[in-house]
C-alpha positions in Angstrom: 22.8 65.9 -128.2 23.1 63.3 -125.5 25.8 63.1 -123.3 28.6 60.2 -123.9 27.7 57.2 -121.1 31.2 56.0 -120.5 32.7 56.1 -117.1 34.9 59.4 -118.0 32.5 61.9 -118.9 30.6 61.4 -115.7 31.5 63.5 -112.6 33.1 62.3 -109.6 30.2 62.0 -106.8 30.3 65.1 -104.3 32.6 63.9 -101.5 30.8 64.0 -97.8 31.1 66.9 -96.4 33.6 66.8 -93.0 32.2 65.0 -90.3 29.2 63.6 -92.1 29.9 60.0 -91.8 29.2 60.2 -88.0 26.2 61.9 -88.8 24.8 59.0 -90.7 26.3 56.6 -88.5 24.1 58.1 -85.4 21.0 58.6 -87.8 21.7 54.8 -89.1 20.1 53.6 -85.2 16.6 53.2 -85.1 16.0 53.9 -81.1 18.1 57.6 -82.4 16.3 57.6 -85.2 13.3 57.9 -82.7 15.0 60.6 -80.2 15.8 62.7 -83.3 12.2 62.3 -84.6 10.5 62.9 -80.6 12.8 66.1 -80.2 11.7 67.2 -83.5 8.1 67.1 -82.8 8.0 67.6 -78.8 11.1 70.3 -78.4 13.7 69.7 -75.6 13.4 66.8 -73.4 14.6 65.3 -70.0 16.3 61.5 -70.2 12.9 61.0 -68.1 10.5 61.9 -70.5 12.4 60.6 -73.6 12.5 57.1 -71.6 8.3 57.1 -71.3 6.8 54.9 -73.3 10.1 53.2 -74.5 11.4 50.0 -74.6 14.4 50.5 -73.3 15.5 51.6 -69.8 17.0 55.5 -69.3 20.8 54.4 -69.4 20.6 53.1 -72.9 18.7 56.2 -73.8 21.7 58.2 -72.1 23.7 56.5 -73.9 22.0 56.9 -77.4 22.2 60.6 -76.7 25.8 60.5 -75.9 26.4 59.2 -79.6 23.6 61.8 -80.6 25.5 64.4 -79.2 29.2 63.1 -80.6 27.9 63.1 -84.0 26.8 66.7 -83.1 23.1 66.3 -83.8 21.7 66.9 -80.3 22.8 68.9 -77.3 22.2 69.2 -73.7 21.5 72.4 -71.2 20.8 71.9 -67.4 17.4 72.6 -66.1 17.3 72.5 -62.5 18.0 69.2 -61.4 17.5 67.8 -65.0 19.6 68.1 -68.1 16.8 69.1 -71.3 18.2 67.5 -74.6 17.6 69.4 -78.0 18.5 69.3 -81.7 21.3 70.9 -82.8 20.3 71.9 -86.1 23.8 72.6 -88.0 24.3 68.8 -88.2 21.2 68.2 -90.0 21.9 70.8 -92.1 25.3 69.5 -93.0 23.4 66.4 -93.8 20.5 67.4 -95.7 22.8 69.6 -97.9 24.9 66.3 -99.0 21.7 64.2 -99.5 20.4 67.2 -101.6 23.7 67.3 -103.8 23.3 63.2 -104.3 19.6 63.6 -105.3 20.8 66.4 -107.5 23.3 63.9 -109.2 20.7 61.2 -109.9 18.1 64.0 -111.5 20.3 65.2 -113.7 21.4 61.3 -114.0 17.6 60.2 -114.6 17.0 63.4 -117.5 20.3 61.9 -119.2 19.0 58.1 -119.0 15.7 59.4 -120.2 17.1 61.2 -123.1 19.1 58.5 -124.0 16.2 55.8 -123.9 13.8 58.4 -126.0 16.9 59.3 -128.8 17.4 55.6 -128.9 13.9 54.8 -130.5 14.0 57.1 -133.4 
């Protein structure tokens, strides 16, 4: 039996999870998209070494990090004379568990469309 297609019979979509909207906000920058993606592959890094090779100068990188850091994706530790920037990994993991829920949603919306197309050609 195929599941009714009106409006009511569907669920709500998950809410966000607290605090995710900042998360996608920060992730929504392509120069952060970048940090995020450098940290991830080289570990924790000085501003200096995040600024080699990039197009922008080391204060706009600070401040990329500052937002990094507010949306609770990255955080800093003093090394020496240097402050080493890492991921923080619970904020990914708050995201990737909503994205996982909304793909979930459009699987189980995809079998029902599917079912629906195949019962409509007998």
């Amino acid at each position: 039996m195929i599941p009714p297609l009106n409006r009511r019979s569907r669920a709500r979509p998950a809410l966000p999870p607290p605090g995710a909207a900042p998360i996608f906000a920060a992730l929504g920058d392509a120069t952060r998209l970048r940090i995020v993606a450098r940290l991830c592959d080289d570990g924790p890094l000085s501003i200096a070494r995040l600024s080699e090779d990039a197009s922008i100068s080391r204060q706009a990188i600070t401040k990329h990090l500052q937002a990094l850091a507010a949306a609770g994706l990255v955080i800093s530790r003093r090394a020496g004379r240097e402050h080493l920037w890492a991921l923080e990994g619970s904020g990914l993991t708050e995201a990737r568990r909503y994205l996982d829920a909304i793909s979930a949603r459009w699987d189980d919306a995809l079998v029902r469309l599917r079912a629906y197309v195949e019962d409509d050609g007998s």
